[in-house]
N, C-alpha and C positions, 0 to 999 in steps of 0.2 A: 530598669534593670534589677536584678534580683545578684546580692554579693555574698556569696559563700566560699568557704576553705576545704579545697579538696588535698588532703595528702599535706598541709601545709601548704599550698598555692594556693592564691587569691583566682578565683572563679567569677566572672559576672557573666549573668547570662538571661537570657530575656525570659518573664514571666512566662509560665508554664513548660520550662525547659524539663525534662530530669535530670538525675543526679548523675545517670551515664551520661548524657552530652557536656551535661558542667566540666566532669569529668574529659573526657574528651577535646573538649576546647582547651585544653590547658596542656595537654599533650599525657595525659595521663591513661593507662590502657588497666581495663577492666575486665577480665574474660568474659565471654558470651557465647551459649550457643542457640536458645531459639529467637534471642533479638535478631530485628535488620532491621535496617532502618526504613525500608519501605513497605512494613509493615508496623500495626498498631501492636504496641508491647503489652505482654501478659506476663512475664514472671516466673513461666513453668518452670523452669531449667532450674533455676537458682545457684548457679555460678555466678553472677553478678552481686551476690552478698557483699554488704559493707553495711560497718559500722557508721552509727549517728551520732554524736555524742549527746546525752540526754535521752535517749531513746533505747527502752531495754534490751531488745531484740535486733537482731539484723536485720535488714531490708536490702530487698531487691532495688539495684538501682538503674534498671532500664524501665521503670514503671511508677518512681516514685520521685513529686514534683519537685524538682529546688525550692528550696526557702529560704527567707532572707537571713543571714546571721551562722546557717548551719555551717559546722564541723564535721565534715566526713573523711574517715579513714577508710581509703580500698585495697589494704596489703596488711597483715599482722599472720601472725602464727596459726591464732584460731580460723581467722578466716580462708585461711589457707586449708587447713584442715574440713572442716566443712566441704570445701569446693573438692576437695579429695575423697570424703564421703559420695558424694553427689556423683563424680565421677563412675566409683567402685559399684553405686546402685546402677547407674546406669549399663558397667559392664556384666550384670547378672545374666542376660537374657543375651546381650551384644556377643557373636561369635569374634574370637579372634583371628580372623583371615586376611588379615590387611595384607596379607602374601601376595593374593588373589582377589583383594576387592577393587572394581574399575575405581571408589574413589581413593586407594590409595596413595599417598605423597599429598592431597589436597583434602585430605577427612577434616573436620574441627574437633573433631571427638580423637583424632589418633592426635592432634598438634596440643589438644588439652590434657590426653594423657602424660604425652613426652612432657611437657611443659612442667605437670606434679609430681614428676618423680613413679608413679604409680607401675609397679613392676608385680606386683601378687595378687591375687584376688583373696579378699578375707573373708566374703561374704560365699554362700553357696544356695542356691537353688534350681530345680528341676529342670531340664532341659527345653525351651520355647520353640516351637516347630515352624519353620518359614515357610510353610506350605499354607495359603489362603486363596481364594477364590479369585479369578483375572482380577488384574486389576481392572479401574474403568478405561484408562486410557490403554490399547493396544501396542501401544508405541513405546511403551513404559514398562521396564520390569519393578518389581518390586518383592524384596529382599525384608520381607518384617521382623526377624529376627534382628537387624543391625536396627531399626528403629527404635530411635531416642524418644521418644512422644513429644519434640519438643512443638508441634505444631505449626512449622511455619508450611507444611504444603497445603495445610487446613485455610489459614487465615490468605495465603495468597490466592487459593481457588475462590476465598467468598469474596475478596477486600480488591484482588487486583482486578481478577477477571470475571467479577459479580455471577460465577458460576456457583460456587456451592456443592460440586458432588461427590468430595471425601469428606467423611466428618473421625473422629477418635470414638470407637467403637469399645463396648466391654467395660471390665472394671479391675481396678489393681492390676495384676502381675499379666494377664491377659487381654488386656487395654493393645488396641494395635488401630490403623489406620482403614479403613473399608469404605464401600460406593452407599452412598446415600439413595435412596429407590427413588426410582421415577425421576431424577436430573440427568440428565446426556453431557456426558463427557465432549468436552470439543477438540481433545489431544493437543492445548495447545503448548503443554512442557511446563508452564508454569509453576507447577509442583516440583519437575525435577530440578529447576534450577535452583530453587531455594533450599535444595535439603543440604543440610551441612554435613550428611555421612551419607552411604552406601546402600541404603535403604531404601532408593530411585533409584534406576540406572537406565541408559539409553538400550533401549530395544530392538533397534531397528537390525546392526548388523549383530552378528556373533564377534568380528575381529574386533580386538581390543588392544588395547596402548594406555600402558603407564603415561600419566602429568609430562614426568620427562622423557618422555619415550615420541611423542608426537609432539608437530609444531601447531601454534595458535598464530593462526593467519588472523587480527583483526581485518574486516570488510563490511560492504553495504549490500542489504541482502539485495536479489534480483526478483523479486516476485513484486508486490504492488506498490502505488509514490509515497508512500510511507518512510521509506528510509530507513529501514532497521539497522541497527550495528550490532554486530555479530561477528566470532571468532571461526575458524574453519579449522577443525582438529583433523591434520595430518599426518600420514605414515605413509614410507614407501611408494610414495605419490598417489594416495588412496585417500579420500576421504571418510573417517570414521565416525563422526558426530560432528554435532554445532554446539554451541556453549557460547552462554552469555554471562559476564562476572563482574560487566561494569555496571552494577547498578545506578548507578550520580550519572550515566552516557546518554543524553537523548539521542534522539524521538523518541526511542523506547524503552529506556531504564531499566534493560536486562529482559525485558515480556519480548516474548514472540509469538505467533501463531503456528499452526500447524503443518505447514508450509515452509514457514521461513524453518524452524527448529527441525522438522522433520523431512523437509522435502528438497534435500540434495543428491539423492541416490541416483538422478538421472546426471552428474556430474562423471561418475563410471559408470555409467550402461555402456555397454557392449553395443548397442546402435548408434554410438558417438558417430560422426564422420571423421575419418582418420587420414581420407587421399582426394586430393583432386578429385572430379570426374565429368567424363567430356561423353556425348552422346554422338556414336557411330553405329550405322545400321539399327538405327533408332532405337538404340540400347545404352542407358548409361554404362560405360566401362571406366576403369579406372586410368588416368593418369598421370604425369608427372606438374609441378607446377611450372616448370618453364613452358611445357604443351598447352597449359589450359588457359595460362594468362596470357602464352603472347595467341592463343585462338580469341579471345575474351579481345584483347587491344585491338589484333586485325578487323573484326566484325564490327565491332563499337566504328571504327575509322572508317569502312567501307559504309555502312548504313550512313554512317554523319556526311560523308562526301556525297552520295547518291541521292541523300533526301534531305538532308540539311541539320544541323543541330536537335531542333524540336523535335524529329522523329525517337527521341531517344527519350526513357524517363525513367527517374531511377526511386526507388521507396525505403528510406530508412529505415532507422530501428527504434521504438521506444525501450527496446529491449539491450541496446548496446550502450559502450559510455560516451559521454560527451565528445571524449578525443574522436571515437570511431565516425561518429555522425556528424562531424565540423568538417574531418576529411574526406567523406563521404559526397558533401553537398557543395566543398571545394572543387572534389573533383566533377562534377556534374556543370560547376557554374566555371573553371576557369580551365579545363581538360577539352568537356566536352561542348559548353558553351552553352548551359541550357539552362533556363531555372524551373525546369520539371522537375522540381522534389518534394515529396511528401512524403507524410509517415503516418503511424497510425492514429496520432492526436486527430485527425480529420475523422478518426471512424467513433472517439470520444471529447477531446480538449478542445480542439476547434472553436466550439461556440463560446467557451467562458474565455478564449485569447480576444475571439471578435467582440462578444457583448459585455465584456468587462473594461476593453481600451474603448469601446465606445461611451460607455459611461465613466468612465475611473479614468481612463489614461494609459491603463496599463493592464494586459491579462491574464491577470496570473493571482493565485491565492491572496490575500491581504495580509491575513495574518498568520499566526504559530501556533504549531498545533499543542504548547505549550500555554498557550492565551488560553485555551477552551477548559482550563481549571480557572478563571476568572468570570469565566462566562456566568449570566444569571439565569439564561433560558437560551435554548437551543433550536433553530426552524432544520429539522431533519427533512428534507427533498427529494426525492427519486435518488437516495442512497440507503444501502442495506452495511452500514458499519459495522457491524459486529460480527459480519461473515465475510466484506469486502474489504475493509481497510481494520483488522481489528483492534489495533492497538491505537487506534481515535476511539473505535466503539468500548473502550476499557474506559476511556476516560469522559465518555456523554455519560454511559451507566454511573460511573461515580461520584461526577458532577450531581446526577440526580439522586440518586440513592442517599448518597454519603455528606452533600449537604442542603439538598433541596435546592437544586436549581430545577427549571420550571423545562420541558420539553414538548414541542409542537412537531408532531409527526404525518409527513403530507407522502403518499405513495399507492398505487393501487395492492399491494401486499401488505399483510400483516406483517411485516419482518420482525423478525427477535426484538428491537427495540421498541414494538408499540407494548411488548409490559411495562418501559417505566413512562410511555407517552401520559401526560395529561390531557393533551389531545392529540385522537388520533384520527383525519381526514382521509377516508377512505377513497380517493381521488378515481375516475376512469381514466384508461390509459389514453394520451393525448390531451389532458384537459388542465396543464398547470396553470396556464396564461390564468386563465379568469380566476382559477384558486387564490393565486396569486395579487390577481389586480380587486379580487375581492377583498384582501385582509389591506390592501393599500386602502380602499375606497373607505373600509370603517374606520381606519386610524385618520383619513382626511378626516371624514364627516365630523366624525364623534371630537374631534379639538385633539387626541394623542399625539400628535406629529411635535417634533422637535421644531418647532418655529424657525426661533434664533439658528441655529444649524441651517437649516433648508435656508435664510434670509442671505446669511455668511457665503455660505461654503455650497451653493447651487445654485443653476438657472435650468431655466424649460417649464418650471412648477407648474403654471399655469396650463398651457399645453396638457400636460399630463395630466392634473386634477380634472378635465375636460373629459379626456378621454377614459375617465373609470365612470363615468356615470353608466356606463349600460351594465354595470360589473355590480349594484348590488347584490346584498347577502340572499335576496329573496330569488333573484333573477339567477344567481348564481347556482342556488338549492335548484330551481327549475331545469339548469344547464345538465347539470352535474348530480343530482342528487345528494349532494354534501348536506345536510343539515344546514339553515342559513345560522342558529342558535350556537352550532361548531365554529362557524367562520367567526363569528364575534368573539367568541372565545377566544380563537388561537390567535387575532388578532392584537385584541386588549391585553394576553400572556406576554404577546412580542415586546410592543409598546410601549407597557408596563418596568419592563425587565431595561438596566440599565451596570452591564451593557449585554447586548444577546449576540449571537452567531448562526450565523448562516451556513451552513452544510450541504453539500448535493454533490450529484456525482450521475453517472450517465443516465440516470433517469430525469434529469432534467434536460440534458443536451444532445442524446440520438432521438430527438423529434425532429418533424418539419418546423416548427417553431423553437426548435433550439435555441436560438442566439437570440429571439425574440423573448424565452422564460428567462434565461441569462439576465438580461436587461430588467425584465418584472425584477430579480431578486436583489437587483443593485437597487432598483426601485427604493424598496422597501427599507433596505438598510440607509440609503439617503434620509427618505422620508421621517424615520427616527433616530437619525444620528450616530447611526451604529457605526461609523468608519474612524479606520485612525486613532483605535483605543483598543488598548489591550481586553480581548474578551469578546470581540465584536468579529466586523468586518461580513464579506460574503468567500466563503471561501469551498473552489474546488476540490477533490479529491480525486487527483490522476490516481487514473488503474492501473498503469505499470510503474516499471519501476526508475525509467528514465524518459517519463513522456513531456515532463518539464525542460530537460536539459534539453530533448532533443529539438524544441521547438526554440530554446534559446540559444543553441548555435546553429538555427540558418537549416534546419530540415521543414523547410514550409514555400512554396512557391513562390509566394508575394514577398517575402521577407527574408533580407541578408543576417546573417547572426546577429544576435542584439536587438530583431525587431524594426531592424530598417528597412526601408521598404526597397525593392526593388529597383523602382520607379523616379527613386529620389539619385539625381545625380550627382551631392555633396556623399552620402553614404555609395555610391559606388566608384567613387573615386577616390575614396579612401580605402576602400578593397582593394583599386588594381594597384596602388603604391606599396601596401603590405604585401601583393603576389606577384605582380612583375606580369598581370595580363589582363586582356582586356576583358568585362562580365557583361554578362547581359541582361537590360534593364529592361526588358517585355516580364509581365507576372509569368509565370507558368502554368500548367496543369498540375491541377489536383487529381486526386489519386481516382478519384471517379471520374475524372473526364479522358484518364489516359487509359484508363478499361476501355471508357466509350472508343477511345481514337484505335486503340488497338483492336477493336472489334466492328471500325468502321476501314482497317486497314491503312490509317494517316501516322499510328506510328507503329513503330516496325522493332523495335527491341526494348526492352526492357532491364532494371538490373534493382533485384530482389534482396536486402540484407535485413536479416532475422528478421519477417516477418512471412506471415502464410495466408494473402486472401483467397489462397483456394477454397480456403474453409472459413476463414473470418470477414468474409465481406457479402453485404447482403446479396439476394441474386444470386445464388451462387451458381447455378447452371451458364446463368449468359459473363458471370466473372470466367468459368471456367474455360469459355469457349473462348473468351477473347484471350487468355494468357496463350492457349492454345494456337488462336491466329497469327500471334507475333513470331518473325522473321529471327528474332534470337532472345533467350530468354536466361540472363545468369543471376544463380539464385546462390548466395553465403549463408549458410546457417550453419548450428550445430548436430543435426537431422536431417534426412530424408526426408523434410516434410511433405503434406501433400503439391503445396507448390513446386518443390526441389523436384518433385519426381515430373513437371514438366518440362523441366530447365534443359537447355542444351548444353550448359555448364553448370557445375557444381564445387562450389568452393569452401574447404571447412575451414569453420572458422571457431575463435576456443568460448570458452564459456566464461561466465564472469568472475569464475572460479580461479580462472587459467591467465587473467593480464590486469595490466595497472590500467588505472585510468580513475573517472569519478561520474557519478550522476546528481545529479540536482532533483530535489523531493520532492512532494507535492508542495509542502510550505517555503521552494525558493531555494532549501539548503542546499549545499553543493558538499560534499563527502565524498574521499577519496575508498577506491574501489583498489583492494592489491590481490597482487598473484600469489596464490598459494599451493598451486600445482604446476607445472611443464605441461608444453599442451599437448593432447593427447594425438597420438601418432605423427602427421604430416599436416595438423591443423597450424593455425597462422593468427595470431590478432586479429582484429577486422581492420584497425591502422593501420597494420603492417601493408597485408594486400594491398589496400589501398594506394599506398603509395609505391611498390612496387609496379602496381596496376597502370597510376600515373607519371610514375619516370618512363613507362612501355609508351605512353599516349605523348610525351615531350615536357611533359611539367617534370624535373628531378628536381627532387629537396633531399634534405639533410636531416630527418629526423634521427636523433638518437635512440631514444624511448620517448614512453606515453606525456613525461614532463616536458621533455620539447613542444608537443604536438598542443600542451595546454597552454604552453606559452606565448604561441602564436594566437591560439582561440582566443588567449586573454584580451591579446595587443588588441584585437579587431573586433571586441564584444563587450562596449562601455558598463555595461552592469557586471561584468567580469573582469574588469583592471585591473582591479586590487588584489583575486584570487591568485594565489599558486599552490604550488606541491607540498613548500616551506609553510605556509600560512595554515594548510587544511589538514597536514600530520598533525597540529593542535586539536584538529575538529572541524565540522561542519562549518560553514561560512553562508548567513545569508545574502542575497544580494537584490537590490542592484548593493555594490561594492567597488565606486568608483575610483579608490587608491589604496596603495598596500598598508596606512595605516587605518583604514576604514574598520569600524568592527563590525560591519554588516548591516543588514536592516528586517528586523525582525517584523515589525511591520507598517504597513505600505498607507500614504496618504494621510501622514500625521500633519497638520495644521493646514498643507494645502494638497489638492488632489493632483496627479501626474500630469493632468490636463490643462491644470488649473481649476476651475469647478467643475464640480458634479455634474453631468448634467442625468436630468431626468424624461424620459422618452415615453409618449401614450403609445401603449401597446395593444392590437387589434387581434378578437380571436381570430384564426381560421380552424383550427380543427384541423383532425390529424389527415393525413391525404386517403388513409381508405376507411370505410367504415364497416361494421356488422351488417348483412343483410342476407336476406333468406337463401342463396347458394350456400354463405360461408359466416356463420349466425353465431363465431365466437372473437372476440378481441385476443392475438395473441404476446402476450409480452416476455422479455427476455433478462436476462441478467447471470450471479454466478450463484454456486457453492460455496463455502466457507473450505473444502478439503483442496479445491479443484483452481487452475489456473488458464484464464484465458482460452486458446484451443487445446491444452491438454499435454504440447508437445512435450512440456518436463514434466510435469505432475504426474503422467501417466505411464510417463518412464520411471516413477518412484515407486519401487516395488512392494512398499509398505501400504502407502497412502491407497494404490489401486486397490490391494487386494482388500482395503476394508470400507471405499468407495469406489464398488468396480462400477456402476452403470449410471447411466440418469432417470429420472421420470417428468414427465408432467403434471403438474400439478392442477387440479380440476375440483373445482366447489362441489362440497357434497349434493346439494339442488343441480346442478348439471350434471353431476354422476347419475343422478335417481332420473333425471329423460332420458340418459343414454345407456341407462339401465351399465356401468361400470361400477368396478372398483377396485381397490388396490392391486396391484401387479397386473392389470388385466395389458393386454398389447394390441394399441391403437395405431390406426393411419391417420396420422395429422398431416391436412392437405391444403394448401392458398393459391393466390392466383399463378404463382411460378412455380411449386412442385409439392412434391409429397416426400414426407419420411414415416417413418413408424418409428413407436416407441414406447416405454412402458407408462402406467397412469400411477399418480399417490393421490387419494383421496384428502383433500387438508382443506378448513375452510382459510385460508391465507387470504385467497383471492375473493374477489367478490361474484355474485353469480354471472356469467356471462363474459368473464375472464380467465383462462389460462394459461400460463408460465412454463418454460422452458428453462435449462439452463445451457449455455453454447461450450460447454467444454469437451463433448461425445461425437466424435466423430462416425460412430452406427448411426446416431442421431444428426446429423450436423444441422441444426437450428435455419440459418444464415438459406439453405434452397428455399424454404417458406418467407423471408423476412422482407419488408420493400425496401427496395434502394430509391423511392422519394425522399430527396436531397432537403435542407436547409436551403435556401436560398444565397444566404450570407456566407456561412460557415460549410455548407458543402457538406454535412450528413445527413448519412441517410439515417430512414426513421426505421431503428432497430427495435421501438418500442411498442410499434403499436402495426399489427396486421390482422386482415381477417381471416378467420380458418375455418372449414369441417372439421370434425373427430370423428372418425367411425371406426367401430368395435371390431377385431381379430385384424 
């Protein structure tokens, strides 16, 4: 430790501290305005002056090291003076409009004024013009005349979000902040959060609200399993911006994306659902909720007495909270007696629940997504982080940029992260298995593998080293076309690196081999001991934003909350003593097989809460025709979606905006979600309904609010015991968290695995179920946007985000453009063995030749008519990734 005297306090503070933290630690305050602590200090400002003693000059002391023995004073006369110079340059150019500036009551530049007294200006020059060219970010006003140059929106665009496209422009007195050429802006706020004056402001609405004029709703955002925490700036029951100011808060330490920061607007649209609505003369009309719930109870009741419980099946939310989706699958398993519940994990999570408890014990991420700044080397997998989860892809870019950690990038696209790839596997779509069982089979052969680990803490090994013998490097290049010289590479990168992480996301688990690549990538991390160590592990990345939680209270057919199976009759008779009813222990259907039934006429109703496979499920002509054939259809959302519009009832329900409750993130955490608006019109919780819905069917309970509703979840969902309302107002809580004085478990299978060992499974190719061939001579693959969300329902109610991503394209290698004689914007008919849509082309070499990309958020476009719905076998998804198509021109 390093002992210096700040101010007269004794200071110790660890080697390579500065003189501000010393400071700091001692409880001693130093003004600042371009320091933060989560960015690297530069000094510009120089209000952080203080005297050294021995040392002629002042220095900066947010950039200058401790040393042993030093004497520093941060308060005298002179120094004071100084900072009051500094100040009065900085107000040369600074307009004084604090009257009228959004930041005023929270400036640091207005709180450093008040703070020195500074009432005159004694300096004078020419007037500085705030007229400059758009900003880059459209989302973004900017004010350059209030611009202090202290540089923090520079340093968080390079340092946070490895983007780079403002830089400090000019020189002296005309020095201001502008877009660097040729970098694309990703509007993800970034900048405006860090500016400590008025010189960024939000863009999106005109209405504006003084600090104390609006309230800050902290919450969890609702877009991907990330888990953002973020405030909700309210007025008038309107929301007018998002604001994040806890930087020290994970997951994401103030960063958000362009979505979470920007994309609330559909919270007031005007296409909210505001009433009931019930379908008479085959027109939805409006009305009341005593009309539509007890016609919802009646029909429910008549179909379950005519056809039996089974005929009924109901599809969660990964989009709702925990509370909504426990009472949800309550009342499906102890109302209506049925364990038909699914959600949309089956259409993503599915395989990594099945192929992770199959090898692990347990299916769900391992570790934190705070581990991955430990990490030494990174296996990136059929996931695009930097436009699908970005604030993990902030911190893989970092990792490798900022201290060289090693990254291995496997994906049939180029995505944003194959610039800092050191390798990058340009994979066909359908063909992880063998990628996969290839980098296993060199780390056996070649001696890499963790011996003692695999000896400890596994069995099957043999088995499986068996079955990679048909998986060389060379047979592999032959399969695939991978380089076999790649696959050694990114092998010996993995191997080498201690410890690495594993990353994927639906490009490894919407195949037919889903739960079987699942498996390959537990593989792997067994094979060199990546588990149960900070930095490691094989870890997930749920797409929404509560697809974790809703799989951990009990939204999945085979499985009572907690992961108990249905089947097992110690777990369902601890269910009917916390309900007072009897459940039923047959699996259920999945959400593909109750299309299937509904479209073979075996079940007869259905009940739809926030989600839309009219439009997100593959097949969509014969999805559409079976929602169509069912006998009753009630669909809760906060839209007209395109499913709502076949519903015979229509239920609104509020937005994540509008009720209490929590979800659980991709990495396990559970964060509570609060109200920050009334709901809008005659909308309801989705709880609430719910249990109104089931005191109509004979189950009455007693809920108070959303903390009762967690109370019970807790009782009956042993990784959730320890959780409550009390525990998670501190923060996020991971779990499992089997008592209330539990601190959580950050991460999964330390010294022994859920199962007990490891085990390791030989995995066989099959290949994707349809291939290329001269009718339909392209691969088509699917995935997102970086602007855009899932089917679009809120993103495209954001009148910002639409209007500067209104469309989609496909994307087409320039080699396949040049036979089909296309190019940019031209408007194609992309056509497979279930339908055809059209849509625009973008010429990018992303893809490889004989590969094009989609993304499913365009409903002119809707993706999903082209896509197959061949299933997993295991896990029950369909293969979203891989079909064959025509293209043809006009």
């Amino acid at each position: 430790m390093i002992n210096l005297t700040i101010d007269g306090k004794h200071a110790s503070v660890p080697p390579g501290a500065t003189l501000l933290e010393a400071a700091q630690a001692v409880g001693v305050t130093i003004p600042t305005l371009c320091w933060l602590k989560k960015l690297s200090p530069i000094g510009s400002c120089r209000m952080c002056v203080v005297t050294v003693e021995g040392v002629r000059k002042p220095v900066t002391a947010c950039d200058t090291v401790a040393g042993e023995g030093l004497v520093v004073t941060t308060d005298s006369p002179e120094l004071r003076e100084m900072r009051r110079d500094v100040l009065k340059l900085m107000l040369l150019k600074h307009p004084l409009d604090c009257p009228t500036c959004d930041k005023g009551g929270e400036c640091d530049l207005q709180d450093l004024v008040f703070a020195h007294g500074i009432e005159t200006q004694t300096f004078a020059v020419a007037p500085f013009t705030r007229e400059l060219p758009q900003y880059p970010s459209p989302f973004i006003k900017q004010w350059a005349d209030r611009c202090v140059l202290c540089g923090r929106c520079v340093r968080a665009c390079k340092e946070i979000k490895g983007v780079g496209c403002i830089e400090i422009q000019g020189s002296g007195f005309h020095s201001h902040v502008g877009p660097v050429a040729g970098v694309e802006c990703i509007s993800c706020g970034e900048c405006l959060s860090v500016c400590p004056v008025g010189a960024l402001t939000d863009g999106v609405l005109e209405k504006k609200a003084r600090v104390w004029e609006a309230k800050r709703v902290p919450t969890t955002c609702g877009y991907c399993g990330v888990g953002c925490q973020l405030e909700l700036n309210v007025r008038n029951d309107t929301v007018l911006r998002v604001t994040t100011t806890q930087f020290d808060q994970g997951p994401n330490h103030g960063s958000l994306c362009v979505k979470g920061r920007f994309g609330w607007e559909f919270v007031n649209h005007p296409d909210r659902l505001k009433t009931p609505l019930v379908r008479k003369d085959g027109a939805l009309v409006e009305a009341t909720w005593d009309e539509a719930l007890t016609l919802v109870a009646t029909r429910f009741q008549e179909i379950k007495d005519a056809h039996g419980p089974d005929a009924i099946a109901g599809l969660a939310s990964a989009r709702c909270t925990n509370e909504d989706n426990y009472l949800f699958q309550k009342f499906f398993r102890g109302v209506i007696g049925t364990n038909n519940v699914d959600h949309s994990a089956r259409r993503c999570h599915g395989a990594s629940v099945a192929g992770l408890a199959a090898s692990l014990g347990t299916g769900a991420m391992t570790n934190s997504i705070a581990d991955l700044d430990e990490a030494q080397a990174f296996l990136v997998i059929g996931s695009n982080p930097t436009e699908d989860h970005p604030i993990v892809g902030d911190r893989v870019q970092r990792a490798v940029t900022q201290r060289g950690a090693k990254l291995i990038l496997v994906d049939p696209r180029r995505v944003p992260v194959a610039d800092y790839a050191n390798v990058f596997l340009q994979v066909p779509p359908g063909h992880n298995v063998p990628i996969l069982n290839a980098l296993c089979h060199v780390i056996w052969h070649e001696g890499l593998h963790d011996a003692a680990f695999v000896a400890e803490r596994c069995e099957g090994v043999e088995a499986f080293a068996a079955a990679l013998e048909p998986f060389g490097p060379e047979a592999v290049e032959a399969l695939t076309g991978v380089p076999a010289q790649s696959l050694r590479e990114a092998a010996r990168l993995y191997a080498a690196a201690k410890p690495a992480s594993v990353l994927y996301c639906a490009g490894v688990t919407q195949h037919a081999q889903g739960t079987d690549a699942v498996k390959a990538l537990a593989n792997l991390a067994l094979l060199t001991g990546n588990l149960g160590v900070a930095g490691g592990g094989v870890n997930p990345l749920a797409g929404q934003n509560n697809v974790q939680g809703c799989c951990d209270v009990g939204g999945l057919p085979s499985l009572f909350p907690g992961y108990q199976a249905v089947d097992d009759p110690a777990a369902a008779e601890r269910l009917e003593r916390a309900w007072g009813r009897k459940v039923p222990t047959k699996p259920g259907l999945t959400l593909w097989e109750a299309t299937q039934g509904a479209h073979e006429g075996t079940l007869k109703a259905m009940y739809v809460m926030g989600e839309n496979p009219a439009l997100t499920a593959p097949g969509l002509p014969q999805v559409n025709e079976a929602l169509e054939r069912l006998d009753f259809l009630v669909v809760q959302d906060i839209f007209l979606t395109e499913t709502a519009q076949k519903a015979h009832v229509v239920l609104p329900a509020c937005s994540f905006a509008e009720k209490d409750g929590t979800f659980a993130n991709t990495e396990r955490r559970v964060q509570r979600v609060r109200a920050a608006l009334p709901p809008r019109g005659q909308s309801r919780p989705d709880w609430r309904i719910l249990q109104e819905l089931s005191a109509r069917m004979g189950l009455k309970t007693a809920y108070a609010n959303a903390s009762a509703v967690f109370d019970e979840l807790a009782s009956v969902t042993p990784s959730y015991a320890g959780l409550s309302y009390a525990r998670l107002e501190q923060g996020g809580i991971q779990w499992p968290c089997p008592t209330p004085d539990h601190p959580g478990t950050p991460i999964l299978h330390v010294g022994q695995f859920s199962r007990g060992k490891g085990l390791f499974h030989g995995i066989e190719f099959r290949g994707a179920d349809e291939k290329a061939d001269g009718a339909y001579p392209l691969l088509l693959t699917t995935g997102r946007e970086h602007p855009h969300f899932h089917s679009g329902t809120m993103t495209r109610r954001c009148a910002r985000i639409n209007d500067c991503y209104p469309e989609g394209f496909m994307e087409v290698n320039p080699a396949d453009a040049a036979t089909l004689k296309l190019t940019t914007g031209d408007t194609v008919r992309v056509s497979s063995r279930r339908g055809e849509i059209t849509t625009k082309v973008r010429v990018i070499d992303r893809t490889a030749p004989g590969t094009v990309f989609l993304s499913f958020h365009y409903s002119e476009s809707p993706v999903n008519v082209l896509t197959n719905p061949a299933l997993c076998p295991t896990a029950k998804i369909p293969e979203y990734k891989v079909c064959a198509v025509k293209v043809t021109k006009g």
